[in-house]
One Martini backbone bead per residue (centre of mass of N, CA, C, O) as a GRO file, in nm:
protein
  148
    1UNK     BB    1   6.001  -7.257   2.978
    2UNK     BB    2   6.224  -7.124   2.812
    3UNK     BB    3   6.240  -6.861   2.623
    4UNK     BB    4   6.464  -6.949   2.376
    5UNK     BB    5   6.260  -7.213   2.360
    6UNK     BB    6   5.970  -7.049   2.260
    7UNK     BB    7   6.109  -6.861   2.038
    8UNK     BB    8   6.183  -7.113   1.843
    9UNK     BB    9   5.890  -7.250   1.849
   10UNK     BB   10   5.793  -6.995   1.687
   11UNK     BB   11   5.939  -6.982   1.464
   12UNK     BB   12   5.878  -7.273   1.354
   13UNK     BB   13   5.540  -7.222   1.372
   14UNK     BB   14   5.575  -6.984   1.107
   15UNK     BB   15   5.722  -7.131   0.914
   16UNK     BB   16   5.523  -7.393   0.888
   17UNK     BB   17   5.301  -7.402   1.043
   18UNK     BB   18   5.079  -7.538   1.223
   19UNK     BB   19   5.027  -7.782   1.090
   20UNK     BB   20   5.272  -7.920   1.054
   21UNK     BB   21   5.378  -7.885   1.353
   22UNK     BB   22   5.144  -8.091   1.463
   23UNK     BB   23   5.248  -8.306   1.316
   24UNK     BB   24   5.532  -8.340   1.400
   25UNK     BB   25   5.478  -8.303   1.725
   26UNK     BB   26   5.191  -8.453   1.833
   27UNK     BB   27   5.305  -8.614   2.104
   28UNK     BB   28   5.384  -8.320   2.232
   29UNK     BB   29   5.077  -8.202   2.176
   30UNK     BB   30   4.987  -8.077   2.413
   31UNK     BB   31   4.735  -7.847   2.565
   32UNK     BB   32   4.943  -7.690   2.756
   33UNK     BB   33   5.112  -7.610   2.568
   34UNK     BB   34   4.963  -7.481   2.328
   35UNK     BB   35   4.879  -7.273   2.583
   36UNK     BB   36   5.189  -7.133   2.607
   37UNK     BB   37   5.197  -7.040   2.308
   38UNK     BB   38   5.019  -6.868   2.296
   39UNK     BB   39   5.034  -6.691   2.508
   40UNK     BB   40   5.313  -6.596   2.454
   41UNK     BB   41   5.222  -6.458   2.206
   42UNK     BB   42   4.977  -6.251   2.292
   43UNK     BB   43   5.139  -6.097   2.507
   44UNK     BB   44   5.386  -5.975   2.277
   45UNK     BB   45   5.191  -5.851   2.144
   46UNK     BB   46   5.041  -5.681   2.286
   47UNK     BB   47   5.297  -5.548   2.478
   48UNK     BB   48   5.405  -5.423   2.156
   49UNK     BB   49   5.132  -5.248   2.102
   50UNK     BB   50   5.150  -5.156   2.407
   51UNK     BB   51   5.380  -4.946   2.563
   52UNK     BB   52   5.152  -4.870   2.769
   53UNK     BB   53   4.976  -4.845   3.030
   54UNK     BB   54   4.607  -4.861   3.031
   55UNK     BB   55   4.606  -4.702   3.311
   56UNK     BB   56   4.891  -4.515   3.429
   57UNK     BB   57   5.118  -4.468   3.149
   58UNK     BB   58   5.360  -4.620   3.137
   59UNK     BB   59   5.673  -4.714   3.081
   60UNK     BB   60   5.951  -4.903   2.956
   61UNK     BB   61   6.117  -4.941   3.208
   62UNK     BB   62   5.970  -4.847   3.467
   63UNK     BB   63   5.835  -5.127   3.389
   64UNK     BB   64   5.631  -5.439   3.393
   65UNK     BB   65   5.517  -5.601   3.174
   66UNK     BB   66   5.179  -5.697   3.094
   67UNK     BB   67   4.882  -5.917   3.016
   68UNK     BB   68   4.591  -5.803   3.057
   69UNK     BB   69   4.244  -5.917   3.170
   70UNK     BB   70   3.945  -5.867   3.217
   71UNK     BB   71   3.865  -6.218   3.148
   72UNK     BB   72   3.955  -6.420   3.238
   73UNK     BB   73   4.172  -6.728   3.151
   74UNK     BB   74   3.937  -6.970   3.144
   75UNK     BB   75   3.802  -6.832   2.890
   76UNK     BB   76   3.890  -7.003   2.566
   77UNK     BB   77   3.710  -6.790   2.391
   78UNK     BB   78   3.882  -6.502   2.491
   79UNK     BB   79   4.122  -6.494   2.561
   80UNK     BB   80   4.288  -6.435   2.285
   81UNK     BB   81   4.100  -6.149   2.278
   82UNK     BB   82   4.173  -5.824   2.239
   83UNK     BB   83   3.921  -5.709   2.387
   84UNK     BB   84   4.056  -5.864   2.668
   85UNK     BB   85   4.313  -5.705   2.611
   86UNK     BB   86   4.594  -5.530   2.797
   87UNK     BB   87   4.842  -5.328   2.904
   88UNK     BB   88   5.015  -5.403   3.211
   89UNK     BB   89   5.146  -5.316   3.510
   90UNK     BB   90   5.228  -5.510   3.779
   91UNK     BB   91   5.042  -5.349   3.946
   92UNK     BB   92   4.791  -5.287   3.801
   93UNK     BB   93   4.749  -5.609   3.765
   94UNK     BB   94   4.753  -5.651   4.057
   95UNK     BB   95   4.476  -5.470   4.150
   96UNK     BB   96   4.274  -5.595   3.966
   97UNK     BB   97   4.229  -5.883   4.076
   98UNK     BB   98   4.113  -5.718   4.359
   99UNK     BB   99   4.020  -5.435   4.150
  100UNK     BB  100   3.836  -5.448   3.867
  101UNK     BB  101   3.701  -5.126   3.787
  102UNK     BB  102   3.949  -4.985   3.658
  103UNK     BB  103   3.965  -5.160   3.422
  104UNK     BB  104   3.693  -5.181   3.323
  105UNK     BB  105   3.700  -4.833   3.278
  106UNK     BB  106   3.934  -4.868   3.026
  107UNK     BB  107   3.742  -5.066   2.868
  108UNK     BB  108   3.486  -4.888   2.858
  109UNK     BB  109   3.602  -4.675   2.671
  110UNK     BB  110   3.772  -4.847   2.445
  111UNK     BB  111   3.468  -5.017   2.375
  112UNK     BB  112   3.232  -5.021   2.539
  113UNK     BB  113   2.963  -5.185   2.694
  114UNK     BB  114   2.868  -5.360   2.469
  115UNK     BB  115   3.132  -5.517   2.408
  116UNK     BB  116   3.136  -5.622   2.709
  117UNK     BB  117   2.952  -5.772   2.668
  118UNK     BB  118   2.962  -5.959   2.415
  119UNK     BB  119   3.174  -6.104   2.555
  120UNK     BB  120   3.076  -6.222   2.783
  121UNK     BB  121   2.899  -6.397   2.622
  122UNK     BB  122   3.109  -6.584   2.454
  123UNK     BB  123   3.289  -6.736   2.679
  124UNK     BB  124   3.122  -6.950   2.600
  125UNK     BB  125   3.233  -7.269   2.467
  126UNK     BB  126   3.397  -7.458   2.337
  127UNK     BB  127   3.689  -7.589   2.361
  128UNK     BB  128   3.991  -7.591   2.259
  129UNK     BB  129   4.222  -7.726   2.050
  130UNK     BB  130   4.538  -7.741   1.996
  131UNK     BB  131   4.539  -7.667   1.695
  132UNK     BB  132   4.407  -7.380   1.769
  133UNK     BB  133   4.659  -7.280   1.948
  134UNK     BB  134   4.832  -7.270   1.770
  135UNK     BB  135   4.716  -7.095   1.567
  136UNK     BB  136   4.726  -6.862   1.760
  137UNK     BB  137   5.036  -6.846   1.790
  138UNK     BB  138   5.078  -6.773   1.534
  139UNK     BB  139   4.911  -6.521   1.472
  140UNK     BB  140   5.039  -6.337   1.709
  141UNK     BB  141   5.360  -6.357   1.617
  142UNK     BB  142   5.313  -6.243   1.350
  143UNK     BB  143   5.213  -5.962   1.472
  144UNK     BB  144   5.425  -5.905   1.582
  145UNK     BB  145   5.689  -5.926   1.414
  146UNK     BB  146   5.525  -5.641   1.245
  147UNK     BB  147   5.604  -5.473   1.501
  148UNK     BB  148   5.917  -5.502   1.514
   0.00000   0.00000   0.00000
């Protein structure tokens, strides 16, 4: 989906609200939707809550924001957890991939080691359902937007 066509779905899902929403549109609220429109409003807001890269110190123009997870985006109880995400760089991005142990100690610097554990016991337990990931896309577009 293209970003004007998901920008568009995000202000009217936070304009009539998840429920609504959701009634709106529920044959076609697959649970990948739906899972589309969170990640899109929480990458925006993480994005524009650090405008510099959490490992490098960059900032844009210069880089390309992204939005690093500590832990997988496979576990859907932390995934849109601000614990578990913070802005980083294309390349840093690309580096934890493959050695995350330098995202890692920023993450443990700016959490502590507790919090990573207990971030870490969180991730099992019930799928969310789409209906709760609208929910999550409103949350985060709502402060992305009082963030700029």
């Amino acid at each position: 989906m293209d970003k004007k066509k998901m920008l568009s779905r995000l202000e009217e899902l936070v304009e009539i609200g998840h429920m609504e929403y959701y009634r709106k549109y529920r044959i076609k609220m697959s649970i990948p939707a739906c899972t589309q429109m969170a990640d899109t409003a929480f990458s925006m807001y993480i994005r524009a809550k650090e405008p510099y890269c959490s490992c490098c110190g960059k900032a844009e123009p210069e880089i390309k924001a992204t939005c690093g997870h500590l832990f997988s985006r496979i576990w859907t109880q932390i995934r849109w957890d601000e614990d578990n995400a913070a802005m980083q760089c294309m390349g840093c991005n690309m580096k934890h991939e493959h050695h995350p142990e330098s995202f890692r100690k920023v993450m443990a610097t700016r959490l502590g080691e507790k919090a990573i554990g207990k971030l870490w016991d969180r991730r099992q337990g019930k799928p969310t359902k789409a209906i709760e990931r609208l929910e999550i896309a409103e949350k985060y577009y709502t402060k992305y937007k009082e963030i700029i």
